[in-house]
KOLMINU-263723 format. One record per atom (N, C-alpha, C): residue number from 0; residue in one letter; atom name; z, y, x. Coordinates in Angstrom, 2 decimals, always signed. Atoms other than C-alpha are relative to their C-alpha. Layout:
# KOLMINU-263723
<pt><seq>NUM</seq><type>A</type><atom>CA</atom><c3>Z</c3><c2>Y</c2><c1>X</c1></pt>
...
# end
This chain:
# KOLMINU-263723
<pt><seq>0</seq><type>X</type><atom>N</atom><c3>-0.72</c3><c2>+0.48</c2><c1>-1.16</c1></pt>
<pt><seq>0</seq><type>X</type><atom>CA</atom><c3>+74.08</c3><c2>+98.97</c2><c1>+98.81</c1></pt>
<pt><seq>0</seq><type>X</type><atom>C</atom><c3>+0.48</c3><c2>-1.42</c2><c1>-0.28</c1></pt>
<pt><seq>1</seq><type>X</type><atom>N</atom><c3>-0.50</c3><c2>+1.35</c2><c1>-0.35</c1></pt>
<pt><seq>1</seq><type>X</type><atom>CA</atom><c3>+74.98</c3><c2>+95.14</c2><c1>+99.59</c1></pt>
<pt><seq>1</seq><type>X</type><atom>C</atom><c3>+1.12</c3><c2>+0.08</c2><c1>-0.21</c1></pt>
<pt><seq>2</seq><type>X</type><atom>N</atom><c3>-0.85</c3><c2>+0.27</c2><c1>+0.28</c1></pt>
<pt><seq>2</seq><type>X</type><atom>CA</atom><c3>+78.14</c3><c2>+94.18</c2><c1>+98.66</c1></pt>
<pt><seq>2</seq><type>X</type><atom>C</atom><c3>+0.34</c3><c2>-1.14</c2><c1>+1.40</c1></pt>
<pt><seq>3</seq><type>X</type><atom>N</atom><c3>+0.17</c3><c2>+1.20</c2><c1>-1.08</c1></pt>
<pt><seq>3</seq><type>X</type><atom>CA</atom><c3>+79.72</c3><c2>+92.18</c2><c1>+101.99</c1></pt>
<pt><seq>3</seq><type>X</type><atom>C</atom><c3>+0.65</c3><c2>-0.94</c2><c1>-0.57</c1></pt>
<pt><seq>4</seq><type>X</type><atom>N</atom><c3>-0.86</c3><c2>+1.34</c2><c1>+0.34</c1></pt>
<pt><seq>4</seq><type>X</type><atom>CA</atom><c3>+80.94</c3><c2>+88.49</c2><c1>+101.47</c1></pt>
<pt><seq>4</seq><type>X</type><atom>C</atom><c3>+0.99</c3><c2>-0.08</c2><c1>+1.39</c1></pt>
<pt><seq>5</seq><type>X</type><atom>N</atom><c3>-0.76</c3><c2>+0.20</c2><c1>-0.75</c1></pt>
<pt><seq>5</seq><type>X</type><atom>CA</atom><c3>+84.11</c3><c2>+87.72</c2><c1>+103.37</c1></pt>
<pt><seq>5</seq><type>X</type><atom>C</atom><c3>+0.72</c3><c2>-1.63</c2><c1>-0.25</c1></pt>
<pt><seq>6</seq><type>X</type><atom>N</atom><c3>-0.96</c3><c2>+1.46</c2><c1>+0.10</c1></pt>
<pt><seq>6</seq><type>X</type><atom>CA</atom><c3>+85.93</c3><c2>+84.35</c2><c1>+104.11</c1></pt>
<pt><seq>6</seq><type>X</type><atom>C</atom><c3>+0.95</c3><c2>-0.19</c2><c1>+0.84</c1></pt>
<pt><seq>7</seq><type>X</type><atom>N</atom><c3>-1.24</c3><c2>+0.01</c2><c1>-0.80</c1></pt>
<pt><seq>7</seq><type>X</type><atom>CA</atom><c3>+89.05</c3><c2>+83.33</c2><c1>+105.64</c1></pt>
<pt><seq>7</seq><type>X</type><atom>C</atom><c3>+0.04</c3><c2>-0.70</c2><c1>+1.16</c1></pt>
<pt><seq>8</seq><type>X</type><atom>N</atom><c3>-0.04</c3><c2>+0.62</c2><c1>-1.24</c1></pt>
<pt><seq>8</seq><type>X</type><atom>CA</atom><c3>+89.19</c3><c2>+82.53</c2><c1>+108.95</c1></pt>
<pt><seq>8</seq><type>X</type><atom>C</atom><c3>+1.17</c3><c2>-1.31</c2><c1>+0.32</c1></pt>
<pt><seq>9</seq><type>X</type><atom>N</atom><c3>-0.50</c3><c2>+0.27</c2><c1>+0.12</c1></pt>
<pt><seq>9</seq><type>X</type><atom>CA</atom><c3>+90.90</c3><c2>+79.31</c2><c1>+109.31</c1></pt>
<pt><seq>9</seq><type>X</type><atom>C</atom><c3>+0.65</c3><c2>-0.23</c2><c1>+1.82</c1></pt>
<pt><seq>10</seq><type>X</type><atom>N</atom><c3>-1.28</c3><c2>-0.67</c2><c1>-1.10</c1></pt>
<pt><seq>10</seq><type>X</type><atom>CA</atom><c3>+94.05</c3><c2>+79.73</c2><c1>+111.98</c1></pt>
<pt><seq>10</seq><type>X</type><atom>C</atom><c3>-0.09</c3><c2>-1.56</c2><c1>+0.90</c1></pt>
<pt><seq>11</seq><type>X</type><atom>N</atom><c3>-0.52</c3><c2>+0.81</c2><c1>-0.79</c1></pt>
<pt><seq>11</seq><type>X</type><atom>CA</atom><c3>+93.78</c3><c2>+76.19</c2><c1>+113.60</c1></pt>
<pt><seq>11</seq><type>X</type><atom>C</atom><c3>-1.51</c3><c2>-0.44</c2><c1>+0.70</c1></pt>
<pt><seq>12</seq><type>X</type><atom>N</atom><c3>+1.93</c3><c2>-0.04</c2><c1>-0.63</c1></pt>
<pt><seq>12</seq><type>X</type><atom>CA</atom><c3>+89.73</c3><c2>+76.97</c2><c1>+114.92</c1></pt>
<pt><seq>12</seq><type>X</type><atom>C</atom><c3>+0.46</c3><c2>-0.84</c2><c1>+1.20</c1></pt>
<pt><seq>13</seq><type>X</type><atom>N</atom><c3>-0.45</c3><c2>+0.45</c2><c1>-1.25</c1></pt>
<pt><seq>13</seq><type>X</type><atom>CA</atom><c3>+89.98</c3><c2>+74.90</c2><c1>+118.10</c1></pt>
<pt><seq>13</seq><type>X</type><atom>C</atom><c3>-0.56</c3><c2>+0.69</c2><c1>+1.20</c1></pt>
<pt><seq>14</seq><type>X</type><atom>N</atom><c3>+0.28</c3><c2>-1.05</c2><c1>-0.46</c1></pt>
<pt><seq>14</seq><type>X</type><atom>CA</atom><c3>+89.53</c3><c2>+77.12</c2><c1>+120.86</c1></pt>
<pt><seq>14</seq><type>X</type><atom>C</atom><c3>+0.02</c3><c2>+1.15</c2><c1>+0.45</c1></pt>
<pt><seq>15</seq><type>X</type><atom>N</atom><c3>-0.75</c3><c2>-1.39</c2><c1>+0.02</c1></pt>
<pt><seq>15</seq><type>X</type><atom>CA</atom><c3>+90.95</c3><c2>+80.39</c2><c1>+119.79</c1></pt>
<pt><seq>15</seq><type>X</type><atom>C</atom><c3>+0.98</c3><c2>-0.19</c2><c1>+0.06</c1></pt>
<pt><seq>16</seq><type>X</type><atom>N</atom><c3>-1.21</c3><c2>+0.06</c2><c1>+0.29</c1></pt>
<pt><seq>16</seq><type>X</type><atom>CA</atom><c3>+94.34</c3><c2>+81.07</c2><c1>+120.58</c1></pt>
<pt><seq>16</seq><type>X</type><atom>C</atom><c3>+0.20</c3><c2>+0.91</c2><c1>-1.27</c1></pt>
<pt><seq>17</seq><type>X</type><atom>N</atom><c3>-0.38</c3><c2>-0.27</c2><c1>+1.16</c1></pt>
<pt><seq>17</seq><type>X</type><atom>CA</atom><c3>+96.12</c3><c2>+82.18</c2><c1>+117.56</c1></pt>
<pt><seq>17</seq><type>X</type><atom>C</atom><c3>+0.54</c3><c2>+1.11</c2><c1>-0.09</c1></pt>
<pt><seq>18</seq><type>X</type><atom>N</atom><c3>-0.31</c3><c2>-1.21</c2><c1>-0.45</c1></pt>
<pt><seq>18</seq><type>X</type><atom>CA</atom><c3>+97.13</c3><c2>+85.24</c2><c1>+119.31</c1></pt>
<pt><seq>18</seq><type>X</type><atom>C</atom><c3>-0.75</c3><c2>+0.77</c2><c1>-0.55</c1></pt>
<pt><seq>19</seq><type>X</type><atom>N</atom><c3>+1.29</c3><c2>-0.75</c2><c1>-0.10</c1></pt>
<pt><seq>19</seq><type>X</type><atom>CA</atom><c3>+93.72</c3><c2>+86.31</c2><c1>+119.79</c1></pt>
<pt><seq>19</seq><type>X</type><atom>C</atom><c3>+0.04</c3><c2>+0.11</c2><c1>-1.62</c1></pt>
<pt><seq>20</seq><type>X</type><atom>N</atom><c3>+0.99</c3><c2>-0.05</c2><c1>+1.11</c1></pt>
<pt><seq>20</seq><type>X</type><atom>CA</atom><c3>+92.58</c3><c2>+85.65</c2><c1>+115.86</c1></pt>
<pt><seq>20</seq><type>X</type><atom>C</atom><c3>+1.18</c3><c2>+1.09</c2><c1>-0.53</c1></pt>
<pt><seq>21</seq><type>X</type><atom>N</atom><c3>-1.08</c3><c2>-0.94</c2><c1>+0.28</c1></pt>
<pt><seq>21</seq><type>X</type><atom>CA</atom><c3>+96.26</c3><c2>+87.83</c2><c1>+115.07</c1></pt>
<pt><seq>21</seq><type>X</type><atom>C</atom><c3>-0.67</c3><c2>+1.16</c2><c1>+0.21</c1></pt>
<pt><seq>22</seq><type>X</type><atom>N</atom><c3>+0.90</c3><c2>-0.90</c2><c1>-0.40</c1></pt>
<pt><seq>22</seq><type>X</type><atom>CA</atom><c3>+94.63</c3><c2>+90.49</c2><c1>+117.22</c1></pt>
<pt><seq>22</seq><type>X</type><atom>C</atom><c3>-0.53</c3><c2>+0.40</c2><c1>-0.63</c1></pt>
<pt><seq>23</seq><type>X</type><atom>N</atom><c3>+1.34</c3><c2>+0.06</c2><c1>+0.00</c1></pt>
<pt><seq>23</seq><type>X</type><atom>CA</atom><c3>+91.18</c3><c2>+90.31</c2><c1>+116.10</c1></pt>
<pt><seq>23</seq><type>X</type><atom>C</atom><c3>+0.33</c3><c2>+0.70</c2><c1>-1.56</c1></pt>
<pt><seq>24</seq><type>X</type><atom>N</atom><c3>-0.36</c3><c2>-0.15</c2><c1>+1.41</c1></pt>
<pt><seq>24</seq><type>X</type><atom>CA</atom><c3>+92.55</c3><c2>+90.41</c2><c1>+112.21</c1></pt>
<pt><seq>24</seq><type>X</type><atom>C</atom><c3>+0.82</c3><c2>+1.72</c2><c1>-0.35</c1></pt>
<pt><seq>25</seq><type>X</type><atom>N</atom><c3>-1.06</c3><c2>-1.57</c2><c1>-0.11</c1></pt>
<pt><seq>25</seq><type>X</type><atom>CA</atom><c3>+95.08</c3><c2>+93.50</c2><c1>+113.02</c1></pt>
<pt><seq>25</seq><type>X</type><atom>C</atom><c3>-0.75</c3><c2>+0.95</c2><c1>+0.28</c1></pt>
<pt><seq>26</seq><type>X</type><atom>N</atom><c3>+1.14</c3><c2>-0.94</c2><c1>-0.21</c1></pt>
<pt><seq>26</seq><type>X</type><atom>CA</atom><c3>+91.86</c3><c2>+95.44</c2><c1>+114.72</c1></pt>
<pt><seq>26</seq><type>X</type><atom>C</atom><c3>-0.49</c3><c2>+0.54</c2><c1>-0.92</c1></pt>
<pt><seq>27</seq><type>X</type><atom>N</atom><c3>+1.31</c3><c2>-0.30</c2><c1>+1.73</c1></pt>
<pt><seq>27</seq><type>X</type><atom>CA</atom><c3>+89.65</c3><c2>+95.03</c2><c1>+111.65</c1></pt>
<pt><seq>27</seq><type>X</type><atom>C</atom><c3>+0.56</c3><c2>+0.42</c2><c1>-0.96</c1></pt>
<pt><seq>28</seq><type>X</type><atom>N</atom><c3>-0.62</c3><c2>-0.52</c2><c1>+1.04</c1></pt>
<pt><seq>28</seq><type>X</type><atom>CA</atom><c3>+92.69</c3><c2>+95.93</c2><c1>+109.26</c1></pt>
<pt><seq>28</seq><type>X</type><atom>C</atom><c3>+0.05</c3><c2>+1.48</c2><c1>+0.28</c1></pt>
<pt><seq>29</seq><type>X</type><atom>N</atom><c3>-0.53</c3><c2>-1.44</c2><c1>-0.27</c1></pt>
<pt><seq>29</seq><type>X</type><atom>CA</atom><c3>+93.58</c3><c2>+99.10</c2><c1>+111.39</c1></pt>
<pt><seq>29</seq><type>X</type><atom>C</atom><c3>-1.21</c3><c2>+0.96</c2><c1>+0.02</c1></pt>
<pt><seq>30</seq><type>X</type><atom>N</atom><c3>+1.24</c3><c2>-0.74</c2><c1>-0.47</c1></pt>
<pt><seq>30</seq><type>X</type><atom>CA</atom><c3>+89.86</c3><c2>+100.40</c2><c1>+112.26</c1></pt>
<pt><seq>30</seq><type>X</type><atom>C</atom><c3>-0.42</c3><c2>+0.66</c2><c1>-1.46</c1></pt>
<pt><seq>31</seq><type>X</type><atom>N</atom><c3>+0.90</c3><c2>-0.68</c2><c1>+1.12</c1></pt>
<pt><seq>31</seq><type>X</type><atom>CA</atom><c3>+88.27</c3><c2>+102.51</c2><c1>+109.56</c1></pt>
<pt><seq>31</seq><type>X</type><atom>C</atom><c3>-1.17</c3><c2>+0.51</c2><c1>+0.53</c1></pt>
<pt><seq>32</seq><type>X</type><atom>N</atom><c3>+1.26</c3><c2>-0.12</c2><c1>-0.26</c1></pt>
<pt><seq>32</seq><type>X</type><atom>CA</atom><c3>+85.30</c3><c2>+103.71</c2><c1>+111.63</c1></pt>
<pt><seq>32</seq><type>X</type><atom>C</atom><c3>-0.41</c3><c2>+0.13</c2><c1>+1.25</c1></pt>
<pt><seq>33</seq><type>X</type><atom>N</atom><c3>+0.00</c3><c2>+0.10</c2><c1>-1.29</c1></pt>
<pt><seq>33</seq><type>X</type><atom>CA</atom><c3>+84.40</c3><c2>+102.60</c2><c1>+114.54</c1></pt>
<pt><seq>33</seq><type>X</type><atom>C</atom><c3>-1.11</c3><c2>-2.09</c2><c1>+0.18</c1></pt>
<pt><seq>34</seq><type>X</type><atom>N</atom><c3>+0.47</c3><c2>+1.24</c2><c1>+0.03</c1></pt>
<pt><seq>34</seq><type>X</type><atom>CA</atom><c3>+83.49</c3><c2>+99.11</c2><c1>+116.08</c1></pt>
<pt><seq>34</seq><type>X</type><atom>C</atom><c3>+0.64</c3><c2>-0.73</c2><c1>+0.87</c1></pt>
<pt><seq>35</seq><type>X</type><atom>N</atom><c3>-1.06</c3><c2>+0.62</c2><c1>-0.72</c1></pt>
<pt><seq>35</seq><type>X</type><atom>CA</atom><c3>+84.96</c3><c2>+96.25</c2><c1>+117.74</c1></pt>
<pt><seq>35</seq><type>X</type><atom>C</atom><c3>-0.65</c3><c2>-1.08</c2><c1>+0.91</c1></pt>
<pt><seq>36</seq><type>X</type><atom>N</atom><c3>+1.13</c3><c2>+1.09</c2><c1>-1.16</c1></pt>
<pt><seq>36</seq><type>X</type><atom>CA</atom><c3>+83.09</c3><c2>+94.13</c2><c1>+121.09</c1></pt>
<pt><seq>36</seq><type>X</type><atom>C</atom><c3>+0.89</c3><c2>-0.89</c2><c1>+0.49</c1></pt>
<pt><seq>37</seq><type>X</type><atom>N</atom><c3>-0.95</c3><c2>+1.28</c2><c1>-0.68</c1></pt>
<pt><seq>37</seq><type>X</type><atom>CA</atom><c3>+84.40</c3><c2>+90.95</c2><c1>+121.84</c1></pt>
<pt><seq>37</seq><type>X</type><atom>C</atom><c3>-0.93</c3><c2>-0.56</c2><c1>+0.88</c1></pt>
<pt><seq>38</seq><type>X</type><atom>N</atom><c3>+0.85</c3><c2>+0.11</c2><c1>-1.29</c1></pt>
<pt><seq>38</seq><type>X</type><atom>CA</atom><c3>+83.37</c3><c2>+89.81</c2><c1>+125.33</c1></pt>
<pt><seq>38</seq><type>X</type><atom>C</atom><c3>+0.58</c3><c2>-1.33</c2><c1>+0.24</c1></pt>
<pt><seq>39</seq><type>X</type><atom>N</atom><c3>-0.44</c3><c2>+1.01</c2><c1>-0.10</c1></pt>
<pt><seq>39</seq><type>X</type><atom>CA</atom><c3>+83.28</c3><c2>+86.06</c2><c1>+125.93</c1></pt>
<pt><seq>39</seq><type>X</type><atom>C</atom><c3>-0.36</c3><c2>-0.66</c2><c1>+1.34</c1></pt>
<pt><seq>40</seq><type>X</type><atom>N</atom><c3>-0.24</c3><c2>+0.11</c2><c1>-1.68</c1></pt>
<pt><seq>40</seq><type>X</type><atom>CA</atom><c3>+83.49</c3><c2>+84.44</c2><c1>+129.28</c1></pt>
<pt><seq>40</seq><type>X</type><atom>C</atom><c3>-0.11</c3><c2>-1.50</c2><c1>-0.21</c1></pt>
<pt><seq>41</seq><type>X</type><atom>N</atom><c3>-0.33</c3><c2>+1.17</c2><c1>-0.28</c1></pt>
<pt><seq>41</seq><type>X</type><atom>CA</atom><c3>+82.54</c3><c2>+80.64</c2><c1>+129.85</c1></pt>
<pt><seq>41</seq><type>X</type><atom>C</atom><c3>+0.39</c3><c2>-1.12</c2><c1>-1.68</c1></pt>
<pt><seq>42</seq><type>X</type><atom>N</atom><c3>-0.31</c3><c2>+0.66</c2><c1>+1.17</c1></pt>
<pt><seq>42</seq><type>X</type><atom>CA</atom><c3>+83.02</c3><c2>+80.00</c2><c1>+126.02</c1></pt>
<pt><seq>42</seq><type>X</type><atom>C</atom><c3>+1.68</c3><c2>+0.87</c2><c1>-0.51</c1></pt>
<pt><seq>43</seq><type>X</type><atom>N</atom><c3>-1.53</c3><c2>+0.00</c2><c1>+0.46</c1></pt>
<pt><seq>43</seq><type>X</type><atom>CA</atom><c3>+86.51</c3><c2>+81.77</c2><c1>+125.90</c1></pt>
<pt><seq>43</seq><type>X</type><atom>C</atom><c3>-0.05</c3><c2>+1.57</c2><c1>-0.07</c1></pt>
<pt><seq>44</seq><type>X</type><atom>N</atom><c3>-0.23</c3><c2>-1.18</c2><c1>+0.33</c1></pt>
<pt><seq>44</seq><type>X</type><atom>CA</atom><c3>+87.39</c3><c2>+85.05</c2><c1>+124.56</c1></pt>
<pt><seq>44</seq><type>X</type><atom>C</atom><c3>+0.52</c3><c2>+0.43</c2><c1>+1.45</c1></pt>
<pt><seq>45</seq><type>X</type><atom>N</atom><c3>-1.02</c3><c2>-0.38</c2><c1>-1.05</c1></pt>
<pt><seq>45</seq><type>X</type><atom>CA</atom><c3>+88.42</c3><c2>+87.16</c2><c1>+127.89</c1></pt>
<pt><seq>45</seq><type>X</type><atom>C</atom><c3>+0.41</c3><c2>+1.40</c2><c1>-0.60</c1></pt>
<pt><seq>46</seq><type>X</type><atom>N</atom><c3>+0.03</c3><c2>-1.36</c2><c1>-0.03</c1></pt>
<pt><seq>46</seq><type>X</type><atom>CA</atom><c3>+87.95</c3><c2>+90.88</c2><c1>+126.28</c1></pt>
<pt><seq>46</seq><type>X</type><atom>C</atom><c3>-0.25</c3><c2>+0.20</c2><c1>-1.14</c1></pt>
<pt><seq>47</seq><type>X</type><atom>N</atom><c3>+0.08</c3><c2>-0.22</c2><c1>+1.41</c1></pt>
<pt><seq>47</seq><type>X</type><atom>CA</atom><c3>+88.29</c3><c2>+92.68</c2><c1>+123.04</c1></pt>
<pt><seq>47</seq><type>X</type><atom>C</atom><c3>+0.14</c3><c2>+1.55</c2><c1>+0.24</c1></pt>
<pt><seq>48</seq><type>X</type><atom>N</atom><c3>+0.07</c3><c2>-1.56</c2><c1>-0.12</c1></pt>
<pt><seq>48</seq><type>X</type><atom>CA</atom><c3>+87.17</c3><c2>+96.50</c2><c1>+123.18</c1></pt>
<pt><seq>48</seq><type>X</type><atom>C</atom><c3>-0.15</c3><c2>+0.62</c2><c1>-1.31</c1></pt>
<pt><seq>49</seq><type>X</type><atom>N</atom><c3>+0.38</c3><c2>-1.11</c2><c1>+1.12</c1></pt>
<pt><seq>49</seq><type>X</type><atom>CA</atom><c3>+87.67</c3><c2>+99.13</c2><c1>+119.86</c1></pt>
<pt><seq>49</seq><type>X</type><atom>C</atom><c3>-0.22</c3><c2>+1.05</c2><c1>+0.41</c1></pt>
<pt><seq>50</seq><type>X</type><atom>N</atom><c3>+0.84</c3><c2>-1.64</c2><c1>-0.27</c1></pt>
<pt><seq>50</seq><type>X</type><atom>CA</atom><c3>+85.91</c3><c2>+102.26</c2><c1>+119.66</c1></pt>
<pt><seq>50</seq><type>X</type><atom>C</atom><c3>-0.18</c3><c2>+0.55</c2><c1>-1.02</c1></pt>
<pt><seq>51</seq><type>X</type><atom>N</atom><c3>-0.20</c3><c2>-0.54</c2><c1>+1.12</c1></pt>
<pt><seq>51</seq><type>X</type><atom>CA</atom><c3>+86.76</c3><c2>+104.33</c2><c1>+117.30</c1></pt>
<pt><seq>51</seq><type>X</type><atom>C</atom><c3>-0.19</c3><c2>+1.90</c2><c1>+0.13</c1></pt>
<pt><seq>52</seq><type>X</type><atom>N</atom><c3>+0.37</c3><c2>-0.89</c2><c1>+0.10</c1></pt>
<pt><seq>52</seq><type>X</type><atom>CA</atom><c3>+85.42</c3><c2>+107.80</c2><c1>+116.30</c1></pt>
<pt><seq>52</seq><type>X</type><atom>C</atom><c3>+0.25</c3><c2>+0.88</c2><c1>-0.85</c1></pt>
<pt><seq>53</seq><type>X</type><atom>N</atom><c3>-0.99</c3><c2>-1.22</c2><c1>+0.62</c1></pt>
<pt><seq>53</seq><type>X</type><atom>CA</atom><c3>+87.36</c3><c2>+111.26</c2><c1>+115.64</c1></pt>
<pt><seq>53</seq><type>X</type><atom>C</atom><c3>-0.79</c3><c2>+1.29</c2><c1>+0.09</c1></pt>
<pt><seq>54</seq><type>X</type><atom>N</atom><c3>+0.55</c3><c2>-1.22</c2><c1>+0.41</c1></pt>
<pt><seq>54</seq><type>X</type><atom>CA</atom><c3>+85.79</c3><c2>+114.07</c2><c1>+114.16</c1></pt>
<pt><seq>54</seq><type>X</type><atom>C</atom><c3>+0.81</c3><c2>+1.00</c2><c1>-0.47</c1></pt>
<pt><seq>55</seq><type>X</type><atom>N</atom><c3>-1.09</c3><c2>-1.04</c2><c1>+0.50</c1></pt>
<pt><seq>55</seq><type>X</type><atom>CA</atom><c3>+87.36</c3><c2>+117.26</c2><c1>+113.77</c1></pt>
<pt><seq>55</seq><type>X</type><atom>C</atom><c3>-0.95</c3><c2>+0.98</c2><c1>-1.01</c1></pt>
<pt><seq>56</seq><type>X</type><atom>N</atom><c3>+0.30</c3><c2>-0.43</c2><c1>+0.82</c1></pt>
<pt><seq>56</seq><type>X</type><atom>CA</atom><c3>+86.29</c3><c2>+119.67</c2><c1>+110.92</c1></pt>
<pt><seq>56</seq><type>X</type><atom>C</atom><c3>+0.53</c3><c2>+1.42</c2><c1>+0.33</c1></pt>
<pt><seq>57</seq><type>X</type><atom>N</atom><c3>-0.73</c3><c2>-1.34</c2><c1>-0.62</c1></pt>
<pt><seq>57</seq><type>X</type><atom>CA</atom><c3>+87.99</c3><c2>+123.01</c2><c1>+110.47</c1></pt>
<pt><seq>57</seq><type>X</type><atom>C</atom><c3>+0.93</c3><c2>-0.44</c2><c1>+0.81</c1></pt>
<pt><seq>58</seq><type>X</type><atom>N</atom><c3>-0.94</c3><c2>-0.12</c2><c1>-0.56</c1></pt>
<pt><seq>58</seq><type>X</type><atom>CA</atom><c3>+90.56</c3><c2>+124.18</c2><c1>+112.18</c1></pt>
<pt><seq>58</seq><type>X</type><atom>C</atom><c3>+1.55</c3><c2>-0.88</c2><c1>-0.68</c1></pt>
<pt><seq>59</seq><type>X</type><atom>N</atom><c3>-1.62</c3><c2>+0.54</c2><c1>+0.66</c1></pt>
<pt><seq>59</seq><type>X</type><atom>CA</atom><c3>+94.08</c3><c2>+122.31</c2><c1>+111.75</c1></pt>
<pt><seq>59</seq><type>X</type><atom>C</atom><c3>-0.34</c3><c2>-1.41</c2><c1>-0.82</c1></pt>
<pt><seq>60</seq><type>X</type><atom>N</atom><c3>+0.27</c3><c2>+0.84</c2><c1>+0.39</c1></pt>
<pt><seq>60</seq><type>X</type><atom>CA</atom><c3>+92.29</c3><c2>+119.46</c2><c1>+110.18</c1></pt>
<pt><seq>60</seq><type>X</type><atom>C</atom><c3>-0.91</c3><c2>-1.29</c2><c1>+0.75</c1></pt>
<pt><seq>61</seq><type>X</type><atom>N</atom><c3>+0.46</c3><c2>+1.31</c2><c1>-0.63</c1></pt>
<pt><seq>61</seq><type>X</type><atom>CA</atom><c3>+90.93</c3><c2>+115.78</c2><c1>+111.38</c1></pt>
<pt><seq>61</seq><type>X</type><atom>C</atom><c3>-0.03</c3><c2>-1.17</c2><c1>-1.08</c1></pt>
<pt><seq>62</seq><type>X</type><atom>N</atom><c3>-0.17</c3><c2>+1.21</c2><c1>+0.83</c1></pt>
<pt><seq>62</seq><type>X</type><atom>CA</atom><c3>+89.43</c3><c2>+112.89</c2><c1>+109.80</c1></pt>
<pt><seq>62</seq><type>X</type><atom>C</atom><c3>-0.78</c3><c2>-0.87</c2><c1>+0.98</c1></pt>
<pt><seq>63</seq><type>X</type><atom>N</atom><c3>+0.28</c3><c2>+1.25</c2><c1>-0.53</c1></pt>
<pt><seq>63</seq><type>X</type><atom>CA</atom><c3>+88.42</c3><c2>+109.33</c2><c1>+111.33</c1></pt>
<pt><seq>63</seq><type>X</type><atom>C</atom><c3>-1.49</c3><c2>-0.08</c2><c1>-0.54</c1></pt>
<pt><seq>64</seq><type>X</type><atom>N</atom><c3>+1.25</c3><c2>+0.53</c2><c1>+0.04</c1></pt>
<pt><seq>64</seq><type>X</type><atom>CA</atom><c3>+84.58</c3><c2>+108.57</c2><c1>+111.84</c1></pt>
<pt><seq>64</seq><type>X</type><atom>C</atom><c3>-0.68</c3><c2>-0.83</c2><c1>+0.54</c1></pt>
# end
């Protein structure tokens, strides 16, 4: 398996509000399995959809897929 490379998004992109990249950063920390569609409009972020997927197992138990 690939190992992913990551880099830091720098906070003063021109463009993005700083909201949005807050957002965007808080999504990808909270998500464990799922995915995240960013919908852009004219050049500008308008829409940011997660979709995240819950599997249940036995009874009384739940884990995140």
């Amino acid at each position: 398996m690939r190992s992913a490379t990551f880099r830091t998004v720098d906070n003063d992109l021109p463009g993005i509000p700083e909201e949005v990249l807050d957002t965007l950063t808080r999504l990808v920390r909270e998500l464990r399995f799922g995915s995240i569609e960013i919908v852009v409009h004219e050049g500008r972020i308008t829409q940011i959809e997660r979709r995240e997927k819950l599997r249940f197992g036995a009874p009384g138990t739940h884990r995140s897929e």
